[in-house]
C-alpha positions as CSV (number, residue, x, y, z in Angstrom):
1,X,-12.7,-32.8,-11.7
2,X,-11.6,-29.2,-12.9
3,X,-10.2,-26.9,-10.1
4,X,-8.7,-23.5,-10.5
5,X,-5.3,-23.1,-9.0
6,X,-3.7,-21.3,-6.4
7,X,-2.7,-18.0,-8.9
8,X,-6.8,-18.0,-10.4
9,X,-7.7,-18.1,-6.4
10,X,-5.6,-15.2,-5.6
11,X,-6.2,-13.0,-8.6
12,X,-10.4,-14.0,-8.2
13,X,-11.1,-10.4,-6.8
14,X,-10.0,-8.6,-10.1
15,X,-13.2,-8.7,-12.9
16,X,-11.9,-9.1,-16.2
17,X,-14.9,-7.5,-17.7
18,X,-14.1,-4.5,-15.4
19,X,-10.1,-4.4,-15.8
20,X,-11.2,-4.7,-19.9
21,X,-13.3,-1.5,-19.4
22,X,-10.2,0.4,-17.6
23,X,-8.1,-0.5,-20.5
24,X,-10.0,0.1,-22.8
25,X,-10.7,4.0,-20.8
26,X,-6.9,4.4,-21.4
27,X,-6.7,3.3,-24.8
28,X,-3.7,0.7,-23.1
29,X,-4.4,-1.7,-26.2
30,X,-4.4,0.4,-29.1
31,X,-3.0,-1.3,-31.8
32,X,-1.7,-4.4,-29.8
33,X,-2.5,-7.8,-31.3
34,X,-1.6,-10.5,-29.0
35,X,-0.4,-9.3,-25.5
36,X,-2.7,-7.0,-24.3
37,X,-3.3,-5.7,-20.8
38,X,-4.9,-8.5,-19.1
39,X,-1.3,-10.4,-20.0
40,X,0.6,-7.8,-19.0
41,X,-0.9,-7.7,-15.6
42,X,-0.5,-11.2,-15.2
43,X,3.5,-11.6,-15.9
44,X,3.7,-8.5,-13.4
45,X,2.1,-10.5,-11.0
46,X,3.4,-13.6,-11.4
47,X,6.6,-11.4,-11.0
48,X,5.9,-10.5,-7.6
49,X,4.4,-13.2,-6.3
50,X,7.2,-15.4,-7.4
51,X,9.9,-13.3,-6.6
52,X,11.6,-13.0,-10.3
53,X,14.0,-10.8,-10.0
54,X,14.7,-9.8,-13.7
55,X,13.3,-10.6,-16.9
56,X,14.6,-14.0,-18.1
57,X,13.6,-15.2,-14.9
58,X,10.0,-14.1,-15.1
59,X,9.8,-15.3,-18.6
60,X,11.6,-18.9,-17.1
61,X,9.0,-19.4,-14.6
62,X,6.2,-18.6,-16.8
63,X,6.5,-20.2,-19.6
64,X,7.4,-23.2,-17.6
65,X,3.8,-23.6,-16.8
66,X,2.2,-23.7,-20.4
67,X,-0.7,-26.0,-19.5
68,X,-1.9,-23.4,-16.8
69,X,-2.0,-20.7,-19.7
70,X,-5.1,-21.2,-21.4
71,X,-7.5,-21.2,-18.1
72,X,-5.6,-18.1,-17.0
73,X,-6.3,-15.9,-20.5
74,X,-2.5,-16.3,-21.3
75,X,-0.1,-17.3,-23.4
76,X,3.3,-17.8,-23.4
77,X,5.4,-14.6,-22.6
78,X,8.2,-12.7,-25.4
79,X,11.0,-11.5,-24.0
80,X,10.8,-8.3,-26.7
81,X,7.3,-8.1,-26.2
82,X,7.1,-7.9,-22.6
83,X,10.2,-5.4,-22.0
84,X,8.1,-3.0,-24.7
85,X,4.9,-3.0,-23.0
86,X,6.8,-1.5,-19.3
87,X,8.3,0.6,-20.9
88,X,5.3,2.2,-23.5
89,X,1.8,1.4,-22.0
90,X,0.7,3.6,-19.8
91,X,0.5,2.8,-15.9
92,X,-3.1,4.8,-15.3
93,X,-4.5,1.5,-15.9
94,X,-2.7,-0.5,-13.0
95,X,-3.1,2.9,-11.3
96,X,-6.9,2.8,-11.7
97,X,-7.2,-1.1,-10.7
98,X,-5.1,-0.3,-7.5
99,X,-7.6,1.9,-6.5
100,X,-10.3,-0.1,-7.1
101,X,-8.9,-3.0,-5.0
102,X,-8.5,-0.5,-2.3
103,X,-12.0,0.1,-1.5
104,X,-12.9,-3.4,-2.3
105,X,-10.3,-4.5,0.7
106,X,-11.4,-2.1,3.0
107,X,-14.8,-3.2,2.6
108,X,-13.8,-6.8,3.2
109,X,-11.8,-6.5,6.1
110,X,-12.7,-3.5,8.1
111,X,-15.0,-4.2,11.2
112,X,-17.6,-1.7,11.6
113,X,-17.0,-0.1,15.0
114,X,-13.5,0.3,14.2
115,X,-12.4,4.0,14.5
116,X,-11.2,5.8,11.1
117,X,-7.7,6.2,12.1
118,X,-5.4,6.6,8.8
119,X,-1.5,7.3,8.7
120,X,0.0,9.4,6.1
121,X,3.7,9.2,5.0
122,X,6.0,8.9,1.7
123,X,8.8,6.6,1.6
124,X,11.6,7.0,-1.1
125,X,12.4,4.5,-3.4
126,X,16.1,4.3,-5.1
127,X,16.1,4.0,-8.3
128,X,19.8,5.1,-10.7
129,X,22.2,3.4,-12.6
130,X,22.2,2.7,-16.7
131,X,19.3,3.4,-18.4
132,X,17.7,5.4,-15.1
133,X,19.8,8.6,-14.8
134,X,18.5,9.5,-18.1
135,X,15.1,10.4,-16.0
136,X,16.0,10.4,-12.5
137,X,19.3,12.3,-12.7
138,X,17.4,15.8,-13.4
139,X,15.0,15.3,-10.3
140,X,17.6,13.8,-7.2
141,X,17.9,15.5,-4.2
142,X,20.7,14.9,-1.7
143,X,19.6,12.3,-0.5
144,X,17.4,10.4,-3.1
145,X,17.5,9.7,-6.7
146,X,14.6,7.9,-8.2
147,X,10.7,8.2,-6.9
148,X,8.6,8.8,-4.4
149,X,5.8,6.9,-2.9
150,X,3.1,8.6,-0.5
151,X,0.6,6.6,0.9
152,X,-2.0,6.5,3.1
153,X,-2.8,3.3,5.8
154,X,-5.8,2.3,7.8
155,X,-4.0,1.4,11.3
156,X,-6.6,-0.9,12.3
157,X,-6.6,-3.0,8.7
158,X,-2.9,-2.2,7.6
159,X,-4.9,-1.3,4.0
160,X,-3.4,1.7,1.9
161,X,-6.6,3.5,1.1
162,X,-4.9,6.1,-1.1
163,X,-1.4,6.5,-3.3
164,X,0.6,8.5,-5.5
165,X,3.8,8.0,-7.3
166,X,5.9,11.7,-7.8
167,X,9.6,12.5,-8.1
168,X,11.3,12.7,-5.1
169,X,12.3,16.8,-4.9
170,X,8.5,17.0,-4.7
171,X,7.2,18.3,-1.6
172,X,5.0,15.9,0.8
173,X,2.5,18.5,1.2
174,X,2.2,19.0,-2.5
175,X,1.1,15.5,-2.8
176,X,-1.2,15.4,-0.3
177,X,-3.2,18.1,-1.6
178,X,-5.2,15.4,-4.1
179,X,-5.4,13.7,-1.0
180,X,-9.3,13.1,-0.9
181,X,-10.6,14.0,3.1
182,X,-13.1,11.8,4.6
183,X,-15.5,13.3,7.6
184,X,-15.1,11.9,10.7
185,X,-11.6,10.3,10.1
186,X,-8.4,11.4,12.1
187,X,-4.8,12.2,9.8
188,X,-2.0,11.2,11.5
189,X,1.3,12.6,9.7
190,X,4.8,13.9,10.4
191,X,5.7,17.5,10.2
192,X,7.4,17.3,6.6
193,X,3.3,17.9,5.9
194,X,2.8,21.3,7.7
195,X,1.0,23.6,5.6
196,X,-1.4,25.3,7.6
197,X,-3.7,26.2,4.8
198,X,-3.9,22.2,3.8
199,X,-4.4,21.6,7.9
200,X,-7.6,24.3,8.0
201,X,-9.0,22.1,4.9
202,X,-9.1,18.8,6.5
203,X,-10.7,21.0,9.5
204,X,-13.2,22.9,7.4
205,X,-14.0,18.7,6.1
206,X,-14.9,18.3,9.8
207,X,-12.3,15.6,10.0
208,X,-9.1,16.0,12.4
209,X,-5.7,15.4,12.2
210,X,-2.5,14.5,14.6
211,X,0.9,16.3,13.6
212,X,3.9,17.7,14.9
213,X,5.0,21.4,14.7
214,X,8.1,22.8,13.2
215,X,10.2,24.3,15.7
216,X,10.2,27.7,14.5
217,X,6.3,27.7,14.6
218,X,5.0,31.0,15.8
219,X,1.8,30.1,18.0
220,X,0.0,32.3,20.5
221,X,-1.5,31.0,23.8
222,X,-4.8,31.0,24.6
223,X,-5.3,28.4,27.6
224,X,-3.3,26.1,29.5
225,X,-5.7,23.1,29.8
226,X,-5.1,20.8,32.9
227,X,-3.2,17.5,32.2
228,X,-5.0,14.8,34.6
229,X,-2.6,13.8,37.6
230,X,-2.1,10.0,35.7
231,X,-0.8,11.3,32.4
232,X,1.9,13.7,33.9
233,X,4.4,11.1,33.0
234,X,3.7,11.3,29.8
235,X,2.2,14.9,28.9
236,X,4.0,18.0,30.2
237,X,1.2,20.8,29.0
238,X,-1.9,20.7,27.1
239,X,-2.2,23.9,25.5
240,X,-4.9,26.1,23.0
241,X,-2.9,28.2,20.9
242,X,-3.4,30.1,17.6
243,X,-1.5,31.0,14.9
244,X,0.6,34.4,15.0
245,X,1.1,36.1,12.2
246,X,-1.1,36.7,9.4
247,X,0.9,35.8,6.7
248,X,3.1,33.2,6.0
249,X,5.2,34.4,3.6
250,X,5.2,34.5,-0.3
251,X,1.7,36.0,-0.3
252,X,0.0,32.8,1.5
253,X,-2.3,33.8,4.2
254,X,-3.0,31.6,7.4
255,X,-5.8,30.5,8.6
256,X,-6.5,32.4,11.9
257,X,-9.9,30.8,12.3
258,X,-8.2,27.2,12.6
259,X,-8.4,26.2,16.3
260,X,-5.3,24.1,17.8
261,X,-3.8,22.4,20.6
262,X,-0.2,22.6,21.3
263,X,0.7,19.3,23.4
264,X,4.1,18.4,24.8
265,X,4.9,14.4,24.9
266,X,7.7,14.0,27.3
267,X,10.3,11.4,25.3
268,X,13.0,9.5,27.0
269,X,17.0,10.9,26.8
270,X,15.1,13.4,24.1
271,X,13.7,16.3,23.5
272,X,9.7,16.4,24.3
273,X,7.6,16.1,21.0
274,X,5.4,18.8,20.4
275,X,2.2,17.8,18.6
276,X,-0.2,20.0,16.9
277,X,-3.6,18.7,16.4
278,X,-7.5,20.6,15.9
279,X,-8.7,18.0,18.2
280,X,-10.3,19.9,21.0
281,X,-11.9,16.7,23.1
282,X,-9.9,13.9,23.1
283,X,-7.6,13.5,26.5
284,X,-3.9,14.8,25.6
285,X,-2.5,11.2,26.2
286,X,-4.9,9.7,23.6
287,X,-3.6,12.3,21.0
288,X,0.1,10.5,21.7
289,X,-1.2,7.6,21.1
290,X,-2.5,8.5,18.3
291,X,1.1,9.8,17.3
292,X,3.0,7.0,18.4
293,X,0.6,4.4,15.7
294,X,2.6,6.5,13.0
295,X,5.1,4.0,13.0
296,X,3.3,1.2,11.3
297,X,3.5,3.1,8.1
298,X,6.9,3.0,8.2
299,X,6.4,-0.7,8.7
300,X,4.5,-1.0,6.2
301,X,6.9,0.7,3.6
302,X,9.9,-2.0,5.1
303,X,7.3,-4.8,4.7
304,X,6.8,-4.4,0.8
305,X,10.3,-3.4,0.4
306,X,11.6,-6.5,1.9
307,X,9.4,-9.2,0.8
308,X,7.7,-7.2,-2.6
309,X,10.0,-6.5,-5.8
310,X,10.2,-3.0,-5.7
311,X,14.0,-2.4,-5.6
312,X,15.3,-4.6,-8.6
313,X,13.0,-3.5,-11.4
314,X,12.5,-5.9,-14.4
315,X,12.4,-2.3,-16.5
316,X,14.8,0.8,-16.9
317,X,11.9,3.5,-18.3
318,X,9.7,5.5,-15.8
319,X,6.8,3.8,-17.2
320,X,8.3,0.3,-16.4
321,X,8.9,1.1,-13.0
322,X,6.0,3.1,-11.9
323,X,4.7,-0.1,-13.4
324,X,6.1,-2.4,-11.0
325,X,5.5,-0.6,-7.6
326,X,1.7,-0.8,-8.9
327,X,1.8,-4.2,-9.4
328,X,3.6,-5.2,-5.9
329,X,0.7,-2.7,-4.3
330,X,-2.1,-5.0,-6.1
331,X,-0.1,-7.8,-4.9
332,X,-0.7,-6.8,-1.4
333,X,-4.0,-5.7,-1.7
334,X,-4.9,-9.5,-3.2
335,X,-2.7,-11.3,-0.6
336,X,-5.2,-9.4,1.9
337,X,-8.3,-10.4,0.1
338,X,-7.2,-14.0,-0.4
339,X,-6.7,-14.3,3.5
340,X,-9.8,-12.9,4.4
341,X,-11.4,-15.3,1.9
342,X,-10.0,-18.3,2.9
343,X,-10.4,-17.1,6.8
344,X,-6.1,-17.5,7.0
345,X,-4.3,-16.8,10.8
346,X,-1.1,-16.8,9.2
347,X,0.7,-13.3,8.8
348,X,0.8,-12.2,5.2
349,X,4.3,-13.3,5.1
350,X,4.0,-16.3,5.5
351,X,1.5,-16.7,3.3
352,X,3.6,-15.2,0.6
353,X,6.3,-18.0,1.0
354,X,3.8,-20.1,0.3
355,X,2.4,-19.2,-2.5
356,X,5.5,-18.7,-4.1
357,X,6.1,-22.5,-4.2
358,X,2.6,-23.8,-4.9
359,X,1.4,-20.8,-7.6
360,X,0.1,-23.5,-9.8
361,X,-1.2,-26.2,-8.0
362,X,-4.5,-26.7,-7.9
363,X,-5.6,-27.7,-3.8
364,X,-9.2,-28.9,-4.3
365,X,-7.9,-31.5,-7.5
366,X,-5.3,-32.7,-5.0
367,X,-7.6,-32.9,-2.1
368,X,-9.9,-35.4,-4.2
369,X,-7.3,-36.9,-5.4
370,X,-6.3,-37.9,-1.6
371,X,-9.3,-38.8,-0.9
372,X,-10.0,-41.2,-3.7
373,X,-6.4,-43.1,-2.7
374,X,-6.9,-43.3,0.9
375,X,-10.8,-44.6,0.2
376,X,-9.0,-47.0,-2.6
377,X,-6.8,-48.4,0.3
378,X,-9.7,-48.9,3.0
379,X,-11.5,-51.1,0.3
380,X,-8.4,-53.2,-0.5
381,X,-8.1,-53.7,3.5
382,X,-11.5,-54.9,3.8
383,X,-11.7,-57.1,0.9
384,X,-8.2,-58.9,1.6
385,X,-8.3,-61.4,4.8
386,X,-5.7,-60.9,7.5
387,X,-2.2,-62.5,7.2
388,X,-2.0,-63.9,10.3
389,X,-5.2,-65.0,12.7
């Protein structure tokens, strides 16, 4: 009996006829013969679910597993072949299917009364040394020399609903600006995204978001609002404020119609926070909250670091690694769907482990193949009489 294996389970969600379409929208297989995009996203996965670390690894595991080829739409992998198509095919295609397996996750997974609570952050990613400071050298900053990924998380699903790849002297808020603003949902982000004319935009969307405010920010107060008697602890004033000053400097104009609340979050052995939000409603100590679920985007950037290959690239061109970090997001994104699926209460982790040891096996072939030998051996013990009665 045929069976697909663990690898066709897990890469189900994607439609060939639909990734085939995206290609063909970029023109990613112009003039290529054998290895076309379909086969390039397959040895990228394989890649990361695997764990290769470098090329001849990849191309080592792969071509190990020449009977699973043909049911796949593969063949075996070049070494020359493979190292040309990082580092000349455009990424917009993996870019494109990354945001296609986005809303098809969050789909999947989210429960409907879940609140829209997303997390916004960028996370640097190192990338220098032969063959990258020819690209990377001219756009370092003091602390960073490679890229730049911004992202943004559904707290309730851990799904990234949104990316973007830039260089990392590129401001936060700059990025965020093709950010697409959903009504109803509540942006939580730190203050390296304070641009008050972006803030007044996701307000105008009628959504709301949760920030912090510089220190220098020049507010004016318009009423203290009471802080109920159980959340003193926590909150130490509740405030409506409004901007200051007209303008903001290099001919930018703030928003003076933006309403805001200026809250102060006591921390401990620490300076209070002082959040900024155009929530007018909700109780002060649910806006902390709010804050405080920020973290799991930084969680989320350690969790793909650490068990995704996005730090030892296969690839020394920009395409070749803006390539990778693609494929290890729609790596995620189909570990996700492939739990949901197969209705999985292990972490994602572990998960991961084990795939990475059983990527070609095929479960249901192995299951009947159990079951055949164990109904073989109950025959054999009814048909042959008893040693000893």
């Amino acid at each position: 009996m045929f069976s697909i294996s663990r690898i066709q389970q897990l890469i189900k969600p994607i439609s060939r006829g639909r990734f085939k379409r995206l290609a063909e929208q970029h023109q990613a297989d112009r003039y290529v013969k054998r290895f076309d995009s379909w086969q390039h996203l397959l040895a990228m996965l394989y890649a990361q679910c695997s764990g290769a670390g470098s090329l001849r690894q990849l191309l080592a595991g792969f071509n190990a597993q020449h009977a699973q080829h043909y049911h796949l739409g593969a063949a075996r992998l070049q070494r020359s072949t493979l190292a040309d198509a990082n580092a000349r095919r455009s990424p917009e295609v993996f870019a494109d299917l990354v945001r296609s397996l986005m809303a098809q996750t969050q789909r999947s997974v989210r429960q409907p009364c879940q609140a829209l609570l997303y997390l916004l952050d960028s996370s640097s990613i190192s990338v220098q040394g032969p063959g990258f400071d020819a690209w990377t050298a001219c756009t370092r900053t003091r602390n960073t020399q490679g890229m730049k990924l911004h992202l943004l998380l559904d707290r309730h699903t851990h799904t990234p609903l949104w990316q973007a790849l830039s260089a990392p002297n590129v401001n936060d808020c700059t990025a965020a600006l093709a950010l697409p603003i959903e009504a109803g949902a509540t942006y939580v982000f730190d203050k390296g995204y304070c641009d008050y004319q972006w803030w007044a935009r996701i307000h105008a969307q009628q959504a709301w978001f949760v920030t912090r405010f510089k220190r220098n920010a020049a507010v004016t107060v318009q009423q203290q609002l009471p802080v109920p008697e159980q959340d003193r602890a926590l909150i130490l004033s509740d405030q409506r404020v409004s901007l200051r000053y007209h303008h903001a400097g290099g001919r930018r104009r703030n928003p003076q119609q933006l309403p805001l609340r200026r809250i102060e979050v006591a921390r401990a052995h620490d300076t209070p926070l002082v959040l900024a939000t155009n929530d007018l409603c909700s109780p002060a100590a649910e806006i902390a909250r709010m804050y405080r679920q920020r973290w799991q985007v930084e969680l989320y950037f350690k969790w793909i670091k650490q068990h995704l290959n996005i730090k030892r690239f296969i690839g020394r061109s920009e395409n070749a690694v803006k390539t990778q970090i693609l494929t290890a997001l729609i790596a995620y994104l189909l570990l996700q769907l492939y739990a949901k699926t197969h209705a999985l209460k292990c972490s994602l982790w572990e998960l991961l482990a084990e795939l990475r040891v059983t990527l070609f096996q095929r479960p249901a072939t192995e299951a009947s193949a159990y079951e055949r030998r164990r109904r073989f051996r109950q025959q054999m013990q009814k048909l042959q009489p008893p040693l000893f009665t």
